[in-house]
KOLMI-89878 format. One line per 3 residues: number of its first residue (from 1); their letters; for each residue x, y, z of N, C-alpha, C. Coordinates in steps of 0.2 Angstrom, whole numbers, always signed. Layout:
// KOLMI-89878
NUM> a> X Y Z X Y Z X Y Z  ...
//
This chain:
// KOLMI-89878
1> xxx> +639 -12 +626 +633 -9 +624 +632 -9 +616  +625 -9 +615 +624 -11 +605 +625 -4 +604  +625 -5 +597 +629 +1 +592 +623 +6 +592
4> xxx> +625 +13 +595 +620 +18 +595 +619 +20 +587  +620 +20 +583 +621 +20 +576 +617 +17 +571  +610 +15 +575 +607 +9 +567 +607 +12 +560
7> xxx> +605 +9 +556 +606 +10 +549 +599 +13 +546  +602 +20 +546 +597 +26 +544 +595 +25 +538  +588 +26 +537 +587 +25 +529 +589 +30 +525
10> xxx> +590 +32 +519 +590 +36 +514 +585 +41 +513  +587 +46 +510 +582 +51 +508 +578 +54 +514  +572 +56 +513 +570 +62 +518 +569 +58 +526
13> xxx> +567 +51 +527 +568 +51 +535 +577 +49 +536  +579 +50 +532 +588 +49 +535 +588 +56 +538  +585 +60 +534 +590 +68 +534 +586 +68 +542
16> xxx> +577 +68 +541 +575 +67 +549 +578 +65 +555  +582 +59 +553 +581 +54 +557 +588 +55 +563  +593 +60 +556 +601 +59 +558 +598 +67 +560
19> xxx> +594 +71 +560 +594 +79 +562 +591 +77 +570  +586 +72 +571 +583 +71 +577 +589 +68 +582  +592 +63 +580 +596 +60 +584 +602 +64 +585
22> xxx> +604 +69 +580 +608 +75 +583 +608 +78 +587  +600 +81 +587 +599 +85 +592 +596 +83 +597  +595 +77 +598 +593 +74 +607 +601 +73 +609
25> xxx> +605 +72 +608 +612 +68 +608 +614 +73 +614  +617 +80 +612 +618 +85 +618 +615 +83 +625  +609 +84 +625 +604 +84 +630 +603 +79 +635
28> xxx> +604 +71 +631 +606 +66 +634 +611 +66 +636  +617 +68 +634 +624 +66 +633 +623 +71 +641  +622 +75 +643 +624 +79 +648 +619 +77 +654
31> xxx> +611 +79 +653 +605 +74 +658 +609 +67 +661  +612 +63 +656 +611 +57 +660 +618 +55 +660  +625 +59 +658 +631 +56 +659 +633 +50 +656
34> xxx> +632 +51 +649 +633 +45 +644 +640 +47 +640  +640 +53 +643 +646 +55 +639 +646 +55 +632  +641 +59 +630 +639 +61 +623 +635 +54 +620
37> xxx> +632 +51 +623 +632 +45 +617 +622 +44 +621  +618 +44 +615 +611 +45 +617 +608 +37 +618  +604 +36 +626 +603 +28 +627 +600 +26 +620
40> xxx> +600 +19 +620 +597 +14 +614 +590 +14 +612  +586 +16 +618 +580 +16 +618 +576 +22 +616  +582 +27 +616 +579 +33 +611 +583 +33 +608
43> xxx> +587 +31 +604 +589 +30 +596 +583 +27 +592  +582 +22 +595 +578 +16 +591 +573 +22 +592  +566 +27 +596 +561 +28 +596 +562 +33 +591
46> xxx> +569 +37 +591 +570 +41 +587 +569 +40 +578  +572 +34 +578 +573 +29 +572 +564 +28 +570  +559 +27 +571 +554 +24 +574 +550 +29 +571
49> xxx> +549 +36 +574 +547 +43 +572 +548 +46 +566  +555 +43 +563 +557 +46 +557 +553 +44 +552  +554 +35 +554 +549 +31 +547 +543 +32 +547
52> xxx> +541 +34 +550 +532 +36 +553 +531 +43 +547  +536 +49 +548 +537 +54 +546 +538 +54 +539  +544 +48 +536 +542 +47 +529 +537 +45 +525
55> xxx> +534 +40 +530 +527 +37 +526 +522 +41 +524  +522 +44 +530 +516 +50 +528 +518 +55 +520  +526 +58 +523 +526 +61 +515 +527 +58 +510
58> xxx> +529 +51 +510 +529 +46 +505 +520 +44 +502  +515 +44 +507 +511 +44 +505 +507 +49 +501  +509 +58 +504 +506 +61 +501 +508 +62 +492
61> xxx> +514 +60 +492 +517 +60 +486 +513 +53 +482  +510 +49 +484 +509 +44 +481 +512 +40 +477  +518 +39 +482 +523 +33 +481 +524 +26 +487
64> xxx> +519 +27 +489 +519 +21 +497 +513 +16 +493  +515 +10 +493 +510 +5 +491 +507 +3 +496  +511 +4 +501 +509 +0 +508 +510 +2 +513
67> xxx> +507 +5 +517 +505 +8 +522 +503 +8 +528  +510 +8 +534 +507 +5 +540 +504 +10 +544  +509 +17 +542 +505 +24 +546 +500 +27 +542
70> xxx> +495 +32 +547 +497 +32 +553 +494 +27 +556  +489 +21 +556 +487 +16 +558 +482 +12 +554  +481 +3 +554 +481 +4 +563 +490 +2 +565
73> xxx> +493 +1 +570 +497 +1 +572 +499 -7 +576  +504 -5 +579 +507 -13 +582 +502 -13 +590  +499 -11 +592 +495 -14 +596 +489 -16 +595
76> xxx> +486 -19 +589 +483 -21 +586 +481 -28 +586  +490 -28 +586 +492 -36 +587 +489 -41 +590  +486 -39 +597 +484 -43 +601 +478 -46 +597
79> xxx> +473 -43 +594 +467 -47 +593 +468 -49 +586  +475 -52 +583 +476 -56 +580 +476 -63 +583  +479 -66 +588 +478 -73 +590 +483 -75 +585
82> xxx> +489 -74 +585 +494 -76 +580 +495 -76 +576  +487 -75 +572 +487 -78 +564 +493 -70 +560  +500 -74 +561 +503 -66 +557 +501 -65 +547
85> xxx> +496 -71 +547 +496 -68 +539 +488 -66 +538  +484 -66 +544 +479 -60 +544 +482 -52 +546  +487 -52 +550 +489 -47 +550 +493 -42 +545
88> xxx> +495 -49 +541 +498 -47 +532 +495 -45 +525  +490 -47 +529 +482 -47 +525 +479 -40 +525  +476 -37 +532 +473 -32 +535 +476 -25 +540
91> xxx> +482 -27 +544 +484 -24 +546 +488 -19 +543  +493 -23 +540 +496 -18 +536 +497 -19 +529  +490 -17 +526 +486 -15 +520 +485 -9 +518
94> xxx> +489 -5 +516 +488 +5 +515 +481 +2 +510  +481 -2 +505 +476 +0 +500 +472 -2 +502  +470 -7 +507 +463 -9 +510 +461 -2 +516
97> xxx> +466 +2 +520 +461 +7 +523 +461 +12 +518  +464 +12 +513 +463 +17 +507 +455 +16 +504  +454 +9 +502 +448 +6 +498 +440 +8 +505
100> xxx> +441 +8 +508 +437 +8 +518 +438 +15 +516  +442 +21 +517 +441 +26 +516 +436 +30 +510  +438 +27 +505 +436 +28 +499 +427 +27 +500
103> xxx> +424 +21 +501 +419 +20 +503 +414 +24 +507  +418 +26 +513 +417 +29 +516 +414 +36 +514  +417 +38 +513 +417 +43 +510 +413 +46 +503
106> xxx> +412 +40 +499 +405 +40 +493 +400 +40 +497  +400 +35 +502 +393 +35 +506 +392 +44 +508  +394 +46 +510 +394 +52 +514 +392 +58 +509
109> xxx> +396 +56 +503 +394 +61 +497 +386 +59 +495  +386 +54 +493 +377 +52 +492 +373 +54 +498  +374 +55 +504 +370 +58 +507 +368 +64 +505
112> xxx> +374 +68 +506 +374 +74 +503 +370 +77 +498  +369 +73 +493 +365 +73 +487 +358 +70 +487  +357 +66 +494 +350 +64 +493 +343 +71 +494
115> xxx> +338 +68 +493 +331 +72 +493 +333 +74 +497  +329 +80 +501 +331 +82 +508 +322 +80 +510  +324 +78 +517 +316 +77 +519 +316 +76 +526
118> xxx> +311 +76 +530 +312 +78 +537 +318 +74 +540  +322 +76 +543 +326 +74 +547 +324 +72 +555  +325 +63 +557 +323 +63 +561 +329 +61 +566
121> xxx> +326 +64 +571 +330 +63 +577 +326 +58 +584  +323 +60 +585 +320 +55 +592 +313 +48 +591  +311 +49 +586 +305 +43 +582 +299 +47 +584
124> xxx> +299 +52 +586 +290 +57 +591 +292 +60 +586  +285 +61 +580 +283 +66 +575 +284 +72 +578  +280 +73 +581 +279 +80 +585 +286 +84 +587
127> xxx> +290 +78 +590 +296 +82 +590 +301 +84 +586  +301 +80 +581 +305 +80 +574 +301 +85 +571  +295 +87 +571 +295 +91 +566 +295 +98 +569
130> xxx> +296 +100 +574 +297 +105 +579 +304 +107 +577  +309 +102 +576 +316 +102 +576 +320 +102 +570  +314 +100 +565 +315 +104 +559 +311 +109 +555
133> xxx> +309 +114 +559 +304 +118 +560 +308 +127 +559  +312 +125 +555 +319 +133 +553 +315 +137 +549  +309 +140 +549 +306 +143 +549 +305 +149 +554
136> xxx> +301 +145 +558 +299 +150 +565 +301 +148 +571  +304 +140 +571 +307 +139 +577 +316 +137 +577  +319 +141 +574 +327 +135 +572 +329 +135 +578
139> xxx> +329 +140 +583 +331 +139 +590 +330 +132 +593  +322 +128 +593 +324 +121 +594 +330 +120 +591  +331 +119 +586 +338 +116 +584 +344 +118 +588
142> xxx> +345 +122 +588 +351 +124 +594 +350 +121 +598  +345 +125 +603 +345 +121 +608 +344 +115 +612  +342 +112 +606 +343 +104 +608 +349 +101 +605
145> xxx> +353 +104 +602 +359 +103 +598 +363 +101 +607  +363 +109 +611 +366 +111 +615 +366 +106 +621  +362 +103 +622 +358 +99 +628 +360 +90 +626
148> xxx> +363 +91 +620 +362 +84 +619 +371 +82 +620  +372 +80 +628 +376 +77 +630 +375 +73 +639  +379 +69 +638 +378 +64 +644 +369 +61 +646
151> xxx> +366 +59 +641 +359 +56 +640 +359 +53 +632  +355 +46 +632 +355 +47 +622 +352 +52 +620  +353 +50 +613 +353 +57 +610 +346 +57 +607
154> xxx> +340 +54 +608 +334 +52 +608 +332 +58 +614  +334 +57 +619 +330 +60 +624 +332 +68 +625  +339 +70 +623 +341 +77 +622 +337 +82 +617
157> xxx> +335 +77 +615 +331 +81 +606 +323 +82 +608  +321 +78 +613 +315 +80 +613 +314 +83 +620  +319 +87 +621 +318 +93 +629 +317 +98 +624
160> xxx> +315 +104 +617 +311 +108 +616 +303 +105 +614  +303 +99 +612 +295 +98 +614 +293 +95 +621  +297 +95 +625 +293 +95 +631 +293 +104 +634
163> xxx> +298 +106 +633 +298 +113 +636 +292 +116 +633  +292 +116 +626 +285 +120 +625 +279 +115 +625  +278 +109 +628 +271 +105 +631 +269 +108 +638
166> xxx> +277 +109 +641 +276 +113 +648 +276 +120 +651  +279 +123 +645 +277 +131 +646 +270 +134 +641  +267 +127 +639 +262 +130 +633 +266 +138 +625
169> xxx> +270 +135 +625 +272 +139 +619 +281 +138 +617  +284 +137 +613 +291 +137 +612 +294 +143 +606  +289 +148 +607 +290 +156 +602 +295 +158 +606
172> xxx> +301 +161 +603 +307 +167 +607 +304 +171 +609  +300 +173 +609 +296 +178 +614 +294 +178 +618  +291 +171 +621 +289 +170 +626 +295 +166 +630
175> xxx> +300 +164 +629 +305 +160 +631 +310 +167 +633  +310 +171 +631 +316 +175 +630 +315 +182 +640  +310 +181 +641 +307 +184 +647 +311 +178 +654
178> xxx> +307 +171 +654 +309 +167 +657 +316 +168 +663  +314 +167 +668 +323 +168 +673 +326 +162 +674  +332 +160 +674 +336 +153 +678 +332 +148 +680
181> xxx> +329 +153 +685 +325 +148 +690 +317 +144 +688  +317 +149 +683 +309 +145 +680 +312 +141 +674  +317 +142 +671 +321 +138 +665 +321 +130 +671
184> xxx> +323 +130 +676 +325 +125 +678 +320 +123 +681  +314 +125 +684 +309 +120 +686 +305 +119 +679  +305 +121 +674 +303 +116 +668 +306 +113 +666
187> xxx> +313 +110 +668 +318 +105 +664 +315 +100 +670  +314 +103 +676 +314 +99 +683 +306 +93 +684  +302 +97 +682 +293 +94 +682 +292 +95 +676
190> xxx> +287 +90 +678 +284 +87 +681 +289 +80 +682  +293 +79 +678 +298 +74 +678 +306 +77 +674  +311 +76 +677 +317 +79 +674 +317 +76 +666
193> xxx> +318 +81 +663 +319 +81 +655 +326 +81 +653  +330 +78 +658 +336 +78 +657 +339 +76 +663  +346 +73 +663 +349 +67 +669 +352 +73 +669
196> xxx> +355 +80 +670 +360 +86 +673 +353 +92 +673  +348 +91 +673 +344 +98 +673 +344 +104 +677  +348 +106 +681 +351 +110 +683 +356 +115 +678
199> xxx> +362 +110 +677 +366 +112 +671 +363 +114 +663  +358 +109 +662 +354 +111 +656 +352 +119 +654  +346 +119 +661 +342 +126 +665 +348 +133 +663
202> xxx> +353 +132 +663 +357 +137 +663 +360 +137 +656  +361 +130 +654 +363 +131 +644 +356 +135 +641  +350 +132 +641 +345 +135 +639 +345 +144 +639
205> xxx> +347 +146 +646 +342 +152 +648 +348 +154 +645  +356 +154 +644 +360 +158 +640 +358 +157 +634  +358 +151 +631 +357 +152 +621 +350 +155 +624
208> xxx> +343 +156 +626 +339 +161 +624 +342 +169 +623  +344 +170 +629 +348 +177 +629 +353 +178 +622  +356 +173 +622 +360 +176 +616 +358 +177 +608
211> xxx> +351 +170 +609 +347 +171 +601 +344 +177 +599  +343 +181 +606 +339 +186 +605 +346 +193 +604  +349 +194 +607 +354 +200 +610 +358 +197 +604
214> xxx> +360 +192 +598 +364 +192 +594 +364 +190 +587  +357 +187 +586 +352 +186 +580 +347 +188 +581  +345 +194 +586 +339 +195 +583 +333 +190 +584
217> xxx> +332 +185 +586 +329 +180 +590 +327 +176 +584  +332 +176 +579 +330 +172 +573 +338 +169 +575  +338 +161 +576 +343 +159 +576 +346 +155 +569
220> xxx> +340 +155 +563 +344 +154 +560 +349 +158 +555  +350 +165 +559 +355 +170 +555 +363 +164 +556  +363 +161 +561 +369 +158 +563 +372 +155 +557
223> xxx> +368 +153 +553 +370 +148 +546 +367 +150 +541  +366 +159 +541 +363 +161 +534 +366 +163 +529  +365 +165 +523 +369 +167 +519 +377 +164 +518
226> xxx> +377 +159 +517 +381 +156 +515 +388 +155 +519  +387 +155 +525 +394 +157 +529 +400 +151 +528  +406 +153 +530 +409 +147 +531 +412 +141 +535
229> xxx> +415 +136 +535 +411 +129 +540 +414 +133 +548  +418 +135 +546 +422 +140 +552 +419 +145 +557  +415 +147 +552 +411 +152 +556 +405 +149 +560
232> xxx> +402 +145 +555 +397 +143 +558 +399 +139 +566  +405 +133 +565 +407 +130 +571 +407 +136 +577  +413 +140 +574 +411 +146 +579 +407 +150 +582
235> xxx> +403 +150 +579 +395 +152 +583 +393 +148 +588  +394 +142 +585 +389 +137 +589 +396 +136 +597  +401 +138 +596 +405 +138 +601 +403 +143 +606
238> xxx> +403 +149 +602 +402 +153 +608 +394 +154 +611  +392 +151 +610 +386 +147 +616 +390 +144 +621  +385 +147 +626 +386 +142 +633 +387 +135 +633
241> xxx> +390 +132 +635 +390 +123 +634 +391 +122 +628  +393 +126 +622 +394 +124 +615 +400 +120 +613  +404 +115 +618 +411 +113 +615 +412 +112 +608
244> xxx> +416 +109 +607 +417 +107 +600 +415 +102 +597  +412 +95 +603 +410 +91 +598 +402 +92 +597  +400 +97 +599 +395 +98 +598 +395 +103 +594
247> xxx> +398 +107 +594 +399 +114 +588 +398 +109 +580  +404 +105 +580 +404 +102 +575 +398 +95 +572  +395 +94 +579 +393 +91 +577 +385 +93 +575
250> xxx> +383 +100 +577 +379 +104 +574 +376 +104 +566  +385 +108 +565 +388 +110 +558 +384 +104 +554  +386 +99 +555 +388 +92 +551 +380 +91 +549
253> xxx> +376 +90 +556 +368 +90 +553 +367 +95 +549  +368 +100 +551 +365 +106 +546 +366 +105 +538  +373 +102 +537 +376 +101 +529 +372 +93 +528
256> xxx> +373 +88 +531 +369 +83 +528 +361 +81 +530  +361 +85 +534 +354 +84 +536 +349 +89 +532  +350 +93 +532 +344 +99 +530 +348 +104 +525
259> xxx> +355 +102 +522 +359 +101 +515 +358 +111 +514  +358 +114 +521 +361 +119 +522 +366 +120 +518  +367 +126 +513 +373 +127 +509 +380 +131 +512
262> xxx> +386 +129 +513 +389 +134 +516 +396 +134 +512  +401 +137 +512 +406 +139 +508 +410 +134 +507  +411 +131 +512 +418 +126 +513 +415 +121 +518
265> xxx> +418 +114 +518 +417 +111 +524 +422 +108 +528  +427 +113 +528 +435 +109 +529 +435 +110 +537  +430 +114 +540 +434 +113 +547 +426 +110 +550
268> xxx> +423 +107 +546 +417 +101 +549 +420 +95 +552  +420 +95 +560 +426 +89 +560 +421 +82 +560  +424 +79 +563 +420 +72 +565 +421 +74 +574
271> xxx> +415 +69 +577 +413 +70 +585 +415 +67 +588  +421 +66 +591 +424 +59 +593 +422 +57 +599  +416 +54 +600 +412 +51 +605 +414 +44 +605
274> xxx> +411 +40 +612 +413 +33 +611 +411 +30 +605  +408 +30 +601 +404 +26 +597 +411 +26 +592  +410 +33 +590 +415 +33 +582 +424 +32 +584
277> xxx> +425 +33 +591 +431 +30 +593 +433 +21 +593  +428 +20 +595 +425 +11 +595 +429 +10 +587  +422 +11 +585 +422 +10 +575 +429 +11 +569
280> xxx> +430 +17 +574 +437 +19 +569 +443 +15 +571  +444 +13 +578 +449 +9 +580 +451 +2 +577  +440 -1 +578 +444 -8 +574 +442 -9 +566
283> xxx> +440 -3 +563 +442 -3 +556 +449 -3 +555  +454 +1 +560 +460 +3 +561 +463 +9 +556  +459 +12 +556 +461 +21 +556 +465 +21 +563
286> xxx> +463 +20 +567 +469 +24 +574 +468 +17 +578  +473 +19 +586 +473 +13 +590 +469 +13 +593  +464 +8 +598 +460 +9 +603 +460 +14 +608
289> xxx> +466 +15 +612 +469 +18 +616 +469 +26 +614  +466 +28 +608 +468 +35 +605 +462 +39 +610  +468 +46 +610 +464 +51 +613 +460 +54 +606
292> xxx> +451 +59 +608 +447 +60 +604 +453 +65 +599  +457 +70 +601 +461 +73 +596 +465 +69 +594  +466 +63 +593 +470 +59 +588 +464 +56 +584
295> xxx> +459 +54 +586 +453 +53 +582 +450 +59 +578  +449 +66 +581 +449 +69 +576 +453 +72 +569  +461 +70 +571 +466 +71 +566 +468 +67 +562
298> xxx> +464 +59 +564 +464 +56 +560 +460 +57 +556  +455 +57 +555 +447 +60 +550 +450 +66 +544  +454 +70 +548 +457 +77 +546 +461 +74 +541
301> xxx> +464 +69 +540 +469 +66 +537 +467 +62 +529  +461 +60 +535 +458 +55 +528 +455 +59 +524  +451 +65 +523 +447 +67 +521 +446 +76 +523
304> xxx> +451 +77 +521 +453 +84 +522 +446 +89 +522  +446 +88 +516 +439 +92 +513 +434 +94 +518  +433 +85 +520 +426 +88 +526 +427 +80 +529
307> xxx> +431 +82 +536 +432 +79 +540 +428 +75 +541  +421 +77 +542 +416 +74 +547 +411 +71 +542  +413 +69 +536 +408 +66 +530 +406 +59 +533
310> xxx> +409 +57 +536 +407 +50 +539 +407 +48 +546  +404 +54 +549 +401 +54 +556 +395 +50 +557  +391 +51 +553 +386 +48 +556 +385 +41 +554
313> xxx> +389 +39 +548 +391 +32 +547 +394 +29 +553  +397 +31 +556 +402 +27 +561 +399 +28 +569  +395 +33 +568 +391 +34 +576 +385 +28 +577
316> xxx> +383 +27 +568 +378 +24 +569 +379 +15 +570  +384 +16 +565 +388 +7 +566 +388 +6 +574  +393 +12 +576 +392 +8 +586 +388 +7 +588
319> xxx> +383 +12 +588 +374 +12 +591 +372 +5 +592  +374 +1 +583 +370 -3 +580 +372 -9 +580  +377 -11 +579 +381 -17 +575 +386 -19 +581
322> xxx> +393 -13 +578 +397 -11 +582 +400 -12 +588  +396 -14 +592 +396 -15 +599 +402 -15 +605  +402 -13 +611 +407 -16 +614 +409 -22 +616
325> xxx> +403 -27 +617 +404 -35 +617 +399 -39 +612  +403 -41 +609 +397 -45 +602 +394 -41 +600  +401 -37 +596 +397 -34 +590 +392 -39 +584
328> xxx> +390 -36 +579 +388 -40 +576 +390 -40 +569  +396 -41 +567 +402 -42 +563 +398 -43 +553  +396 -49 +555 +392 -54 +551 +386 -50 +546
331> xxx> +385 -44 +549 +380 -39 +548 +381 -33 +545  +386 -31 +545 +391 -23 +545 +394 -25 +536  +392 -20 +535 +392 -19 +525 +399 -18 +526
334> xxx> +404 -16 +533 +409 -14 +531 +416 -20 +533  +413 -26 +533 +416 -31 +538 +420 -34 +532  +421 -32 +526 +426 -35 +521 +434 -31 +523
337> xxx> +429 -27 +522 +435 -19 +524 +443 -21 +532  +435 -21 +536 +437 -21 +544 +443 -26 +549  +448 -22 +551 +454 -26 +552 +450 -31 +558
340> xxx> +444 -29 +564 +442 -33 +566 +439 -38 +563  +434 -36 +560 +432 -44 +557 +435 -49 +555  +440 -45 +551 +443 -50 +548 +448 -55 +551
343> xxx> +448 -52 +559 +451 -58 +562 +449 -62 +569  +444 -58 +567 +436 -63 +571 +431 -68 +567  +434 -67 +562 +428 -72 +560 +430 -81 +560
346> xxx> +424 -85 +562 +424 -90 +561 +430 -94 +559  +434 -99 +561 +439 -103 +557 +437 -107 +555  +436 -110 +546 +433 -115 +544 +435 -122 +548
//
């Protein structure tokens, strides 16, 4: 049997690596009858976790030149096609997803800082301007915040201008009377204003009840007076249907879209939908295979501050470019960066 023993590195993943392999040793040694001695293939994973574990605080220390955690990682491998000095090139380049980060992230800032001006959402005037209408209408914005899932997001944004084309008015007042059932024959006729309207019918008619019974039918108290990104997410949570990614993904337009001032933006995450999970993988921030909470920890990781500064960068790459077959590589501002381009492009 090979030597359960590999050669532990030095310094803080030894202390790791020999406290870890300590402590599975017992457990193994009794589970599976090795007679104290732990299988090889958890030594090596042991071993494996350690380095992972020093990189990180070797990085926060800002002694790591080169960076293979926390990705992209060795499954990546495959859509190199052998070339291992593309992969010496791009995969395991800490300064090149450093450089991609950084980028990322100025863009995000300069958003921040641009004019502010209508914000559009669906290409229909009428509906855009309904939906940035936080004056007398902010509830639009909610409410189609709330709705906009399993449909593009073009057609989630424009069920408060259909609603009030079909109830002739979209004042709190006159929505806030409305029962389940008549909420839902207006999602329903004259043509569904939504592919779940059933489901919708009942998000709606709870965010009415509660804009009213909790702000005072002014929903923009949600995000008044300067709250924090925490609270604000948490508001939009405790709305019916309000998950996370759409709590956060609320927050996120509020601060770059209509440059809503708010305390902090640390718990703004990113929305890990297919698009930004696509984009981040073959930038190689995370692996393909990652679940949306390792996508959103990876975001957490890169840009603590305000996770989600580069959401609508990478939502939009997928939309656009991005793609899941034939991307369009050649086209993407960030294809210098990108561990895939860089090893799809053409061979001279």
């Amino acid at each position: 049997m090979p030597s359960l023993n590999p050669p532990w590195p030095s310094g803080t993943r030894g202390v790791l690596a020999n406290r870890m392999f300590t402590t599975a040793r017992p457990s193994c040694a009794r589970s599976t009858g090795f007679g104290g001695q732990v299988p090889y293939c958890l030594c090596l994973h042991v071993h494996r976790v350690a380095l992972l574990i020093d990189a990180q605080l070797r990085l926060r220390r800002g002694s790591l030149p080169k960076l293979r955690s926390p990705l992209p990682c060795d499954r990546h491998r495959h859509h190199f096609d052998g070339d291992r000095g593309a992969w010496d090139r791009v995969g395991n380049n800490g300064a090149m997803l450093t450089r991609l980060r950084d980028r990322l992230v100025a863009e995000g800032e300069a958003a921040l800082r641009a004019e502010p001006g209508l914000v559009r959402f669906t290409g229909d005037h009428e509906a855009d301007r309904l939906l940035n209408d936080f004056s007398d209408h902010p509830h639009a914005f909610v409410f189609a915040a709330l709705v906009d899932r399993r449909v593009k997001a073009e057609r989630a944004w424009m069920v408060p201008l259909l609603i009030q084309q079909r109830l002739g008015s979209f004042e709190i007042r006159d929505l806030e009377p409305l029962s389940e059932q008549r909420w839902l024959s207006l999602m329903r006729e004259p043509t569904p204003a939504h592919r779940m309207p059933e489901t919708m019918a009942v998000v709606l008619h709870r965010a009415t009840h509660r804009a009213v019974t909790q702000y005072a039918g002014d929903a923009s108290r949600i995000w008044a007076d300067e709250p924090s990104s925490a609270t604000v997410v948490r508001r939009f949570l405790e709305f019916h249907g309000g998950g996370p990614k759409i709590a956060t993904m609320a927050a996120n337009i509020l601060v770059r879209g209509f440059h809503i001032p708010l305390s902090d933006y640390r718990y703004i995450d990113i929305s890990a939908d297919v698009q930004v999970n696509r984009v981040m993988a073959r930038l190689g921030f995370i692996d393909e295979r990652s679940s949306p909470d390792v996508v959103v920890y990876a975001a957490r990781d890169l840009n603590p501050d305000f996770p989600g500064i580069f959401d609508l960068a990478l939502w939009d790459l997928g939309r656009t470019l991005c793609r899941p077959t034939n991307p369009r590589c050649s086209e993407c501002r960030l294809n210098d960066f990108c561990a895939y381009a860089n090893t799809h492009r053409p061979k001279a």
